[in-house]
KOLTIKE-919313 format. One record per residue: residue in three letters; x, y, z of N, C-alpha, C, CB in turn. Coordinates in steps of 0.1 Angstrom, whole numbers, plus 2048, in hexadecimal, padded with zeros to 3 digits. Glycine has a CB too. Example, Ala and Ser with C-alpha at 12.3 -4.5 7.8 and 13.67 -1.06 7.14 Angstrom:
% residues 2
ALA8847C784E87B7D384E8847DF84E8717D385A
SER8807EA8478897F584788180084F88D7FA839
***
This chain:
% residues 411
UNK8087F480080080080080980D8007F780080C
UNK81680D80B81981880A827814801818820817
UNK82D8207FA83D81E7FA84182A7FA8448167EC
UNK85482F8008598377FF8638387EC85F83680C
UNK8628437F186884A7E48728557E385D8507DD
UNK8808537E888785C7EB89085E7DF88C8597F6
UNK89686F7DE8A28717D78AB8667D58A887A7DD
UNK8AF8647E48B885A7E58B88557F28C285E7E1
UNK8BA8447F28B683C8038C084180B8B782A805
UNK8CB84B8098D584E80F8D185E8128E284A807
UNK8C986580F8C48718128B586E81C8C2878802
UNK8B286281D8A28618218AA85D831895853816
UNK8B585782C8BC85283D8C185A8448C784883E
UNK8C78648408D08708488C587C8498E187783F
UNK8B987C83F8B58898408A58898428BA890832
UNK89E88183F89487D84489087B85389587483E
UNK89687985A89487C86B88E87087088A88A86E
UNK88B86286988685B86C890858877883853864
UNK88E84E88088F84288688883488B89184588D
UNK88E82E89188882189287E82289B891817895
UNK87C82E8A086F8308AD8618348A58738408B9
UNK86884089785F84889085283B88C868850882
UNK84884188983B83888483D83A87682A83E88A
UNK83782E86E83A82E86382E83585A83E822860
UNK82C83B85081F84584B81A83984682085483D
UNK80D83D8488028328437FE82784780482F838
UNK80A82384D80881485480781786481780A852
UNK81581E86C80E81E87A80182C87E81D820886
UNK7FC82E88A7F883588D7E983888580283A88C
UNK7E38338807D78338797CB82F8827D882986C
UNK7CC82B8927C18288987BA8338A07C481F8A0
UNK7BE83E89E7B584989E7AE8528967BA84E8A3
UNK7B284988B7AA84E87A7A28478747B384F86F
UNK79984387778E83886E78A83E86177F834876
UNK78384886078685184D79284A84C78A86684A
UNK79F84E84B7AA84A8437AF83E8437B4852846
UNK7AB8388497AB82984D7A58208467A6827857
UNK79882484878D82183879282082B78482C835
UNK79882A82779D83081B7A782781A7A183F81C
UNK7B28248227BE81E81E7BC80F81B7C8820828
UNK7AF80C8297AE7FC8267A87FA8197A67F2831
UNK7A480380E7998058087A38097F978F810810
UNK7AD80C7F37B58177EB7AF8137DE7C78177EB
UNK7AD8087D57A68067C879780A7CC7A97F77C1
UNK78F8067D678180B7D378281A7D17778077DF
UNK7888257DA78A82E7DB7958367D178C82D7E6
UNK79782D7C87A68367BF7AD83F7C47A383E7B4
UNK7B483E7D47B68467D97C58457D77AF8477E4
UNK7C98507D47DE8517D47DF85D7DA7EA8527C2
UNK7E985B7E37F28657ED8028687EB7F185E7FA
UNK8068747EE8108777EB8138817FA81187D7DC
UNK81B87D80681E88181183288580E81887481C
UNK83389581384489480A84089981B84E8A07F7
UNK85289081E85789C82B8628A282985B89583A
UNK8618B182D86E8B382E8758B68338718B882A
UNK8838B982F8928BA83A89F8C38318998A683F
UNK8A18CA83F8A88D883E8B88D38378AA8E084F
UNK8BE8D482F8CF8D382F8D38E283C8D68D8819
UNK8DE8E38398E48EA8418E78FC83A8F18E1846
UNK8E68FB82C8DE9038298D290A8228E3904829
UNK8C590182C8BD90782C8AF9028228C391182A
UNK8B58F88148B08F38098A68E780F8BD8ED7FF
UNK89E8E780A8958DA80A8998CF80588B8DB804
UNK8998BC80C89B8B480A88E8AA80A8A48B380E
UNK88B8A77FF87E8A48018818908018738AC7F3
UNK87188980787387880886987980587686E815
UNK85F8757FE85486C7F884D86480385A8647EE
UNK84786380583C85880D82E85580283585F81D
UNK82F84B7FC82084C7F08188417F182484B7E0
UNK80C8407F38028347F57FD8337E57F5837801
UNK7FC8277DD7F38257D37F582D7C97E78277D7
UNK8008357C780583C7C08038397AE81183C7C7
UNK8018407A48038377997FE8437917FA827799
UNK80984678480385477F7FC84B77281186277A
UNK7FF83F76C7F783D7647E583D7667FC83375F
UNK7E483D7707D383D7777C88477767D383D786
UNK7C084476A7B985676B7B085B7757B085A75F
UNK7B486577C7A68707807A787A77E7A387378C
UNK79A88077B79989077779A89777F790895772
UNK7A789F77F7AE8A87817A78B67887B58A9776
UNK7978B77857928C478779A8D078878C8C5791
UNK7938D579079E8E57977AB8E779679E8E77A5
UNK7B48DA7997BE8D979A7C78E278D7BE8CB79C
UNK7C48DF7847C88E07767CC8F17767BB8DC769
UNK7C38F877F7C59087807D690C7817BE90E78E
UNK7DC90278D7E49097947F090B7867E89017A4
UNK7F39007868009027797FD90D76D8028F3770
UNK7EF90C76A7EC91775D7EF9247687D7917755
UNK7EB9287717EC9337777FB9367777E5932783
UNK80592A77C81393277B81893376E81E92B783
UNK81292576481592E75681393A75181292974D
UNK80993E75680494C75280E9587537F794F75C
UNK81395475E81C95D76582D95D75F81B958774
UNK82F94D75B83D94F75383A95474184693E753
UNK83494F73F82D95272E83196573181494C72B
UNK82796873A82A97773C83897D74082297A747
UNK83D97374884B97A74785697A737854970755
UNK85196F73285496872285497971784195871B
UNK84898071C84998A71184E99371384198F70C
UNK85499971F85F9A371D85A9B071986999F712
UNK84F9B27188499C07158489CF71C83F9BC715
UNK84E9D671F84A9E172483E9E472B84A9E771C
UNK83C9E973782E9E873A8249E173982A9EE736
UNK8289D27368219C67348269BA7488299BF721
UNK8179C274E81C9B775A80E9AE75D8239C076B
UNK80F9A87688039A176C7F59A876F80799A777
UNK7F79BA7787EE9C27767EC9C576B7EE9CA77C
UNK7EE9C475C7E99CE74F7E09C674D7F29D1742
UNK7D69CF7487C79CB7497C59C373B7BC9D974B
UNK7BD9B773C7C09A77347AF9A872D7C4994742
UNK7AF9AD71E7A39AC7177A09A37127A29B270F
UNK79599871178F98D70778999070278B984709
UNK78898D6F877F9906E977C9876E87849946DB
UNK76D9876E17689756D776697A6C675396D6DD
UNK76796F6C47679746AF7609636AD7809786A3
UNK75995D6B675494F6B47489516BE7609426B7
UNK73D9446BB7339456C573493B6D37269406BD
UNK7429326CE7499296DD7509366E57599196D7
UNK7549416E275C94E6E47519546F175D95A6D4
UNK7569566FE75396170575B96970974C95F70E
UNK75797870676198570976198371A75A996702
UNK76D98A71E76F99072B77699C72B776988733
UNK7739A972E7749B472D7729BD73A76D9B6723
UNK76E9BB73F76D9C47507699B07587579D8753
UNK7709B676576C9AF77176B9BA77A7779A3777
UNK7639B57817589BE78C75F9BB79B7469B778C
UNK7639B479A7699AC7A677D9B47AB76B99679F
UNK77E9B579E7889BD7A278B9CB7A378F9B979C
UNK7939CF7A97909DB7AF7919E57A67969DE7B9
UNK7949E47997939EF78E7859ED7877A09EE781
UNK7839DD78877A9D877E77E9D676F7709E0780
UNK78D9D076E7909D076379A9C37677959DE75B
UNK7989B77607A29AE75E7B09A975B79E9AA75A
UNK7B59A37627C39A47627C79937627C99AE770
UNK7D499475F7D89857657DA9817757E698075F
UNK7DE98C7767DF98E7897D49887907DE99D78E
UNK7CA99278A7BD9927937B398278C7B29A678E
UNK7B697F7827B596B77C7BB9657897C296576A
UNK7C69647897CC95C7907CB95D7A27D995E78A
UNK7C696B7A47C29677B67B89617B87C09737C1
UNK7AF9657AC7A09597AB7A294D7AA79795B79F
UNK7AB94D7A17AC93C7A27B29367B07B8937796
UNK7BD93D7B77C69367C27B893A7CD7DA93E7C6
UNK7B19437D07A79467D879B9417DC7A49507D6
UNK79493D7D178B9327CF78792B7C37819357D2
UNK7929297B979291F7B17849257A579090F7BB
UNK7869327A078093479978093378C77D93A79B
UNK77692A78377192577877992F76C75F925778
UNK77293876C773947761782949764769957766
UNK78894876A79395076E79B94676979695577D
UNK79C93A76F7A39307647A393275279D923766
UNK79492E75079493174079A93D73778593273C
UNK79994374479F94E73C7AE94F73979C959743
UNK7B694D7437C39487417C79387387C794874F
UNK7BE92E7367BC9287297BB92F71E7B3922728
UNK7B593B71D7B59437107BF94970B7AE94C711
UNK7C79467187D39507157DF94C7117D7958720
UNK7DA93D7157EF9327137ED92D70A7F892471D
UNK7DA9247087DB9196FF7E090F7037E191C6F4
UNK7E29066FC7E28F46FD7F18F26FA7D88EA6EF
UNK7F28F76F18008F46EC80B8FB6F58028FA6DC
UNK8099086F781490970681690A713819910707
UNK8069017158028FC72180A8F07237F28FA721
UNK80A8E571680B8D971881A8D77188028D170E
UNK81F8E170C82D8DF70D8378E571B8318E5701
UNK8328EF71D83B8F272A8398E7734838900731
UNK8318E27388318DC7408348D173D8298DD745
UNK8378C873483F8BE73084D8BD73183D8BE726
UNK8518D172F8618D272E8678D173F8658E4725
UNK85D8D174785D8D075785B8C275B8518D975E
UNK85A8BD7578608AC75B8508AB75D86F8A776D
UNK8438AE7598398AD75C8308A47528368B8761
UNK83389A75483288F74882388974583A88274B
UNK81D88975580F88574E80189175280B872755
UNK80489B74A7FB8A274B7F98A673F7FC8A9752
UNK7E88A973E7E28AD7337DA8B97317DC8A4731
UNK7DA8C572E7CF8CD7357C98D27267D58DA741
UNK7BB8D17227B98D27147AB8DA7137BA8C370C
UNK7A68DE71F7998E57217968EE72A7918DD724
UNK78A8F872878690173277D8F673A77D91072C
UNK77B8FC7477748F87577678FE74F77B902769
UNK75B8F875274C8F975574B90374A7478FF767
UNK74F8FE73A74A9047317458F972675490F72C
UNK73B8F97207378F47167428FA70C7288F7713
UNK74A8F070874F8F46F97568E36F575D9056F8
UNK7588E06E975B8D86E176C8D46DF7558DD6D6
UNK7718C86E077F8C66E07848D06D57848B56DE
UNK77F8D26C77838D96BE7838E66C777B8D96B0
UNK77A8EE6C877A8FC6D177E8FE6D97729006D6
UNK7858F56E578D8F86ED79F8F66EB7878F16F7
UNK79E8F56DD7A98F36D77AA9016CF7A88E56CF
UNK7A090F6CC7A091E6CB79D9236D57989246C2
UNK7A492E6D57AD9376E17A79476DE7C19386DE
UNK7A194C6E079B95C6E17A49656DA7999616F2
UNK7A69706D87AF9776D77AE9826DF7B09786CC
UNK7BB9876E67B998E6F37C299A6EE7BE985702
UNK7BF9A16F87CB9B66F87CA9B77037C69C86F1
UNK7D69BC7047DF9C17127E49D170F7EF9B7714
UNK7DA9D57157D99E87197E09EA7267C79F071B
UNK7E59F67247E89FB72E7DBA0A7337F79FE72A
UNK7DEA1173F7D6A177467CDA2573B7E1A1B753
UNK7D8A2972E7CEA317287CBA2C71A7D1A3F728
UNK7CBA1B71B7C0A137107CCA1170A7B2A1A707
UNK7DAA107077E1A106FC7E5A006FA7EDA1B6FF
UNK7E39FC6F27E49EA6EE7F49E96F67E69E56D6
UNK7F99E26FB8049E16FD8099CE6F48059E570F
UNK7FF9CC6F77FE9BD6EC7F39B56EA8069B16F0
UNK7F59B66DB7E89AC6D57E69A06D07E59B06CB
UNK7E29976D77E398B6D27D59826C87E69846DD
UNK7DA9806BD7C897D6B37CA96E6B57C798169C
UNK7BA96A6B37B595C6B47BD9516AF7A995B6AE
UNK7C49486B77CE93E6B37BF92D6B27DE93D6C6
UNK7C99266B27C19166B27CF90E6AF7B29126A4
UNK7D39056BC7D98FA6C17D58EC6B37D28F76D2
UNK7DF8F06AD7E18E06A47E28D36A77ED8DE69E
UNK7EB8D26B47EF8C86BA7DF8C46C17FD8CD6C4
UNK7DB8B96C77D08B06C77D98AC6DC7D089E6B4
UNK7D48B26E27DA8AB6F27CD8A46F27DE8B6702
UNK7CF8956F97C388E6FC7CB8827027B988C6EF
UNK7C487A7097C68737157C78667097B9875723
UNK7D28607057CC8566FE7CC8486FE7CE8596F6
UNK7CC84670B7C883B7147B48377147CE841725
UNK7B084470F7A184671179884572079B83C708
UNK79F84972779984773578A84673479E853740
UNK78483B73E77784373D77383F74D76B83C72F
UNK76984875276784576175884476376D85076A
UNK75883A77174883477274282B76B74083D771
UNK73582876873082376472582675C72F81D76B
UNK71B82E76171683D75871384976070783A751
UNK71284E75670E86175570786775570E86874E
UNK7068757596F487B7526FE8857496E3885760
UNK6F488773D6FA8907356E9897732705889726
UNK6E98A173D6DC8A873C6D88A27466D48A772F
UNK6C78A07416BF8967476BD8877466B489B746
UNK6C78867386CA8767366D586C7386C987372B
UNK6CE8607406DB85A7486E184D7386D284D75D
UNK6ED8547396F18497306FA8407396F984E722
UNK6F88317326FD82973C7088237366F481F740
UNK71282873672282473372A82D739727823724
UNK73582F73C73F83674374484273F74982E744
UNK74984D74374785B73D75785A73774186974A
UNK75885D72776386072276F86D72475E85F717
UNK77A86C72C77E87872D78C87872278187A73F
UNK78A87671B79087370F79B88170A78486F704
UNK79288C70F7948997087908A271678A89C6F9
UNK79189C7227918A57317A38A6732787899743
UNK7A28B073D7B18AF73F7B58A37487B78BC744
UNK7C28A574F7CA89C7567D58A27597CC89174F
UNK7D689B7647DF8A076C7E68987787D78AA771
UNK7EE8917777F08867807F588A78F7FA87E77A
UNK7F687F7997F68897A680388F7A67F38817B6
UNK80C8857A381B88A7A482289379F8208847A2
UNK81689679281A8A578C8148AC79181A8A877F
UNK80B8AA7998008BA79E80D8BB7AB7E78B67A7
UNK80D8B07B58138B17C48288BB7BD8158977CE
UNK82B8B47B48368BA7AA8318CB7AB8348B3797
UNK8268CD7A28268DA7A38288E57B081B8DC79D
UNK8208E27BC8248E57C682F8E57CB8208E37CA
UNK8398DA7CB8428DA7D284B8E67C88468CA7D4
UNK84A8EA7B98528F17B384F9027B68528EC7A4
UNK8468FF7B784090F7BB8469167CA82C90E7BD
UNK84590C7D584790B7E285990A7E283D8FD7E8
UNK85F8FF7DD86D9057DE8768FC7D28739027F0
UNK8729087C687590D7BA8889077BC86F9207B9
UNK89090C7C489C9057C18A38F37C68A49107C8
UNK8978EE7CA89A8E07CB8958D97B98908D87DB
UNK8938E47B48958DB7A989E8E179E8878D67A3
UNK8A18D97928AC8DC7888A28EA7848AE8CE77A
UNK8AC8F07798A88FB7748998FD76B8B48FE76D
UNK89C8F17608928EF7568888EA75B8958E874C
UNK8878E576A87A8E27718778E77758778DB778
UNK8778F477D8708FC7808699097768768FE789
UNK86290E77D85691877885C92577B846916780
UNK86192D76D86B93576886294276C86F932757
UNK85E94977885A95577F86395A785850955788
UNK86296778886C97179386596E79F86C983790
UNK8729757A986B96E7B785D9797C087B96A7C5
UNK8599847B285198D7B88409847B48559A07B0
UNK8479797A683A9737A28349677AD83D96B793
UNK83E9657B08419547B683995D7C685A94B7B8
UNK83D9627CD8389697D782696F7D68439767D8
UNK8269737D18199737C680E9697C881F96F7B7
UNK8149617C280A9527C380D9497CE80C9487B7
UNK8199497D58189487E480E94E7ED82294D7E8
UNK80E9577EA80295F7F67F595E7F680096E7F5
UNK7F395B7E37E695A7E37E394A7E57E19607D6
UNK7E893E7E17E69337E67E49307F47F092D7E3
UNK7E79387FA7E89378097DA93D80F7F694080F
UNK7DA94D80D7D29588107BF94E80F7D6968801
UNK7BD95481A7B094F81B7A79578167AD94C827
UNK79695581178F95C80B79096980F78395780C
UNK78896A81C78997582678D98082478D97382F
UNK79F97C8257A89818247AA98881C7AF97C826
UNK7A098880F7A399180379A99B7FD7A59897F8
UNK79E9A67FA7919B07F678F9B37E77939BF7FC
UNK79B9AF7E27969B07D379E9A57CC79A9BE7CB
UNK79399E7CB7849947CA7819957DD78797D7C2
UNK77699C7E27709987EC7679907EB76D9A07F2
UNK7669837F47609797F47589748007679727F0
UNK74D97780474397280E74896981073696F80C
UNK74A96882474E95F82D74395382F75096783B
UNK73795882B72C94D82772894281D724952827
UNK73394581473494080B73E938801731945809
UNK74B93E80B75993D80875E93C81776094B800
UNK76093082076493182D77093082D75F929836
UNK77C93283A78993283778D925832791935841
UNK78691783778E90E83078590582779690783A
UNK77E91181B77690B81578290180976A91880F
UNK78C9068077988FF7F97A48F78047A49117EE
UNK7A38F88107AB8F081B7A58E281E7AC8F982A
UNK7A68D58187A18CB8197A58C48257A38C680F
UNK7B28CA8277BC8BF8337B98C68447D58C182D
UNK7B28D08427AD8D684C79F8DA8517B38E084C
UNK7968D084478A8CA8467838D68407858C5856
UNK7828D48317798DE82A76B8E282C7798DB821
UNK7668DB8337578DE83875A8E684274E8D283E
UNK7658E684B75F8EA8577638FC8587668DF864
UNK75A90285D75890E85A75E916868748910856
UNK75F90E86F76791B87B77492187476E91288C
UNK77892788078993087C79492787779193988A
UNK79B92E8717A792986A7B39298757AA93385E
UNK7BA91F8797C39228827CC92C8807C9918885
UNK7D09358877DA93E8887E99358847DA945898
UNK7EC9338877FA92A8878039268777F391A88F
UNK7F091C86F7F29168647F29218577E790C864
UNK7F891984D7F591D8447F89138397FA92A843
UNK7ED91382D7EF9088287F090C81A7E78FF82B
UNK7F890B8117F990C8037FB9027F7801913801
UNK7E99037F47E98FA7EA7DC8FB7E17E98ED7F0
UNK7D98F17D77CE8F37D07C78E77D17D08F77C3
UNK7B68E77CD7B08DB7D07A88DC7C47A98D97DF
UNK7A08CF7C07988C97BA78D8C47BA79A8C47B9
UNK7808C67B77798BE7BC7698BB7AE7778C57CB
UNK76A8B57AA7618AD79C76389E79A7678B278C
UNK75689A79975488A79075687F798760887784
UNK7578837A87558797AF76287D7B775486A7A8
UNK76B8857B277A8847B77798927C17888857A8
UNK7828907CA78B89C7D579C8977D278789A7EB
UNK79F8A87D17AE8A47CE7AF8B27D67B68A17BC
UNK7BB8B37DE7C78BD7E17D28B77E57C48C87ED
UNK7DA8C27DC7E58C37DF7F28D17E47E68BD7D5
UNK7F48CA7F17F68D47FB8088DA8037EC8CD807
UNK80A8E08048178E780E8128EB81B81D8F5807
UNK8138E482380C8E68318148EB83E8068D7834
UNK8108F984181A8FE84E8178FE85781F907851
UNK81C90186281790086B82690E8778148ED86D
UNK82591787A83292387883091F88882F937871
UNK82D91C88F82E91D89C8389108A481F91D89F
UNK83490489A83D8F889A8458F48938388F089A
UNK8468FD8898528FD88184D8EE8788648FD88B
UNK83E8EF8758418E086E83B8E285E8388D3877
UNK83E8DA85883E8DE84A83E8D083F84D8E7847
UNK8358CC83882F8BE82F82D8C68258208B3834
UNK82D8BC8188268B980E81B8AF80D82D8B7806
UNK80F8B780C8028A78058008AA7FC7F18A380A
UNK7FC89A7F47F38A07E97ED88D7EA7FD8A87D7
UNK7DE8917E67D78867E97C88877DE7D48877FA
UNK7C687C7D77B987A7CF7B18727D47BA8757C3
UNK7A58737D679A86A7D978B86A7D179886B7E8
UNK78985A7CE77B85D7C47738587CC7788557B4
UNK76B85A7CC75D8537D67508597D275C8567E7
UNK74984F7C873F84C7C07368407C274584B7B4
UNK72F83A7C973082D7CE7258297C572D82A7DE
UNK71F8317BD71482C7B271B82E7A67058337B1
UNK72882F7A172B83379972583778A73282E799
UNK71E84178E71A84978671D85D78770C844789
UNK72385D77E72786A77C71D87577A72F86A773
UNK71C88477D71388977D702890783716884779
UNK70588378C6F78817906F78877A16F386F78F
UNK7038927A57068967B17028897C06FC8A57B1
UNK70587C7BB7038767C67128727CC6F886A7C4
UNK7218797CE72A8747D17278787E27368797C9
UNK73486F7E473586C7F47438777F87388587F8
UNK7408847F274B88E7F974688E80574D89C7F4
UNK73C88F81073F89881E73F8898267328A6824
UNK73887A82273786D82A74986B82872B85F822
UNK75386981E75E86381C76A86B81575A859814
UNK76787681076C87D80777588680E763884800
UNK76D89181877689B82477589482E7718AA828
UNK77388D83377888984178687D84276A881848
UNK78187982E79487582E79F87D82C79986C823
UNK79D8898257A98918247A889B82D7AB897818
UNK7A189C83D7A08A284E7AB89C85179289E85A
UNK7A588D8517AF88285B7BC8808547A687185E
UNK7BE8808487CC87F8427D588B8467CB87F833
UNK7D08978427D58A28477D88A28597CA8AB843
UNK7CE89F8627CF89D86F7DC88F86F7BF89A876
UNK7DC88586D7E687F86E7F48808677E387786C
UNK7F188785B7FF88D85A8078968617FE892851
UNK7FF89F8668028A986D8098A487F7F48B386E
UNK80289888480588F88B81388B88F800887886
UNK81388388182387C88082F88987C82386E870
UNK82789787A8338A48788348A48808348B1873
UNK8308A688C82C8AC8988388A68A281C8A889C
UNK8358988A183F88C8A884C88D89F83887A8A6
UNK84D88E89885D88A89486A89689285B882882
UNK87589289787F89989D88489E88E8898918A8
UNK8898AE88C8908B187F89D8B288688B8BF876
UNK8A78B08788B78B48798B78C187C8C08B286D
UNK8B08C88788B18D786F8A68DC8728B18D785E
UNK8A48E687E8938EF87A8918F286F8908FC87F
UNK8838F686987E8FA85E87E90B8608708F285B
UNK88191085688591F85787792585389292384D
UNK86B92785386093184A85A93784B85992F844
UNK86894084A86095084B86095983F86895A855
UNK86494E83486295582785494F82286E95381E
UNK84E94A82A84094482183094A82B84292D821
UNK83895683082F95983983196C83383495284A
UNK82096883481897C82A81398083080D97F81D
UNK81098F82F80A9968327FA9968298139A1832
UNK7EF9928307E699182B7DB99D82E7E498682D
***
């Protein structure tokens, strides 16, 4: 069920902090967790894969990461939902650094045009505090509450082709991302791209980009298909739903992405995500930053609770956010599946994990039909995972305190 996965067994021995006292993840310590317990005795009903990284300090300062993975397997499809935002969002941000433009930054205000009837314009947002769209103001929507529009829109802006390829050139092998979130449009259509302008403050184009369309065909071509049947409308068809032409995103490249965002120099050069460190800070804050916490996009506490996108700290539950924590990550949630994947702190104990964890739970497998088992099986496994992870941080002795006081904002 479980295996480790280290750099190297000679880095997991000196630097890892185990000992022969430590509890082993997944296996000891599980009798105060029945959710996660469930789940583990359970991993093919539940398609559930985990990715637990611990880390450990060198002496100066660098992250050494060990692997702990249950059920692990990137050839395995689940849909990826939400998840898919986060990487488009930091591409957004190197693509932008890519043009070199004068007066071209993440505030300059971001026009869509349509010249097709699959085409919707975006031209003022209301939400932001000019009321004019930006990539900036895209991307805190997305890290803030995972909004729909705000993604597509930055789809409009990379496309397929240098969506798929950068992230390929990043050692990020099985991902696929080939569609807008919660839009009716057609594998051909989501394969045309809007054509957008970049003004500056008294309207002057600073850049124009006209309507492109992706040659290249990304598609899953394994043909995944999930469940058993569907509703497409009001009609249940009874065969399994084709995601043939959904994206993908495997865990180890989503749990990957975080770990490169979070600490960008434990990896080679060409693997990481080519931002300055005013961008990278940026999307640090906002990954983290709770709804609340923000005024442009202000977002009702009734509707947006602090740990409405915090799975590992029990997304339902609506009291206060602990002072202490802070968690940076993105989550998922469509088609039967919960996925986050997370950088988890904790500044008061100096303790510091990587999660990242999928779970399907569908028990009629039928897609569509809003009968999944998120709040019976869904969050109370990624509470108790999170609570037991945090557990075995809690207990185990470092070589090295964890230093983070660079991952801590002014909100």
């Amino acid at each position: 069920m479980m295996k480790y996965s280290t750099q190297l067994a000679l880095l997991a021995l000196l630097f890892s902090g185990c000992t022969s006292k430590d509890k082993v993840p997944f296996e000891d310590g599980l009798e105060d967790f029945p959710a996660l317990q469930k789940v583990l005795d359970n991993v093919d009903k539940y398609q559930v894969q985990i990715i637990y990284t611990r880390i450990e300090r060198n002496e100066h300062g660098n992250a050494l990461f060990t692997d702990f993975t249950v059920n692990l397997d990137d050839t395995r499809y689940f849909y990826p939902a939400s998840t898919v935002k986060l990487p488009v969002a930091l591409l957004a941000l190197e693509w932008l650094e890519e043009q070199n433009i004068e007066g071209l930054t993440a505030e300059t205000t971001m026009l869509i045009d349509s010249v097709r009837p699959s085409q919707i314009p975006a031209v003022v947002d209301f939400s932001a505090k000019d009321s004019l769209p930006s990539i900036a103001h895209y991307i805190k929507k997305i890290l803030l509450v995972s909004d729909n529009d705000a993604y597509n829109r930055l789809y409009e802006l990379l496309g397929q082709e240098y969506i798929n390829q950068k992230l390929k050139e990043k050692g990020l092998e099985h991902t696929i991302i080939n569609h807008r979130l919660s839009y009716s449009a057609s594998p051909e259509e989501n394969r045309i791209l809007n054509p957008i302008r970049f003004v500056d403050s008294e309207g002057i184009v600073l850049l124009e980009i006209p309507e492109r369309s992706t040659e290249t065909i990304y598609s899953n071509v394994d043909n995944p298909t999930i469940g058993k049947a569907f509703y497409a409308g009001d009609s249940l068809v009874n065969d399994g739903m084709d995601f043939t032409f959904k994206n993908k995103l495997a865990l180890s490249d989503l749990h990957g992405v975080v770990e490169r965002i979070i600490f960008p120099m434990s990896f080679v050069e060409f693997d990481r995500f080519t931002i300055n460190e005013d961008h990278r800070s940026f999307v640090l804050k906002y990954m983290s930053m709770l709804p609340a916490e923000s005024d442009f996009p202000k977002y009702p506490n009734t509707d947006y609770w602090d740990k409405y996108s915090k799975f590992y700290l029990n997304g339902n539950d609506k009291s206060d956010f602990p002072a202490n924590f802070r968690i940076f990550n993105k989550t998922g949630e469509a088609y039967g599946h919960l996925i986050d994947a997370s950088y988890y702190v904790d500044f008061e104990k100096g303790i510091e994990f990587f999660v990242s964890a999928v779970i399907y739970v569908n028990a009629d497998e039928t897609l569509n039909d809003d009968e999944y088992e998120y709040d019976e099986i869904g969050f109370p496994f990624f509470t108790e995972l999170g609570e037991y992870l945090y557990q075995l941080e809690s207990e185990r002795k470092k070589m090295i305190p964890s230093d983070l006081r660079k991952f801590k904002f002014e909100y």
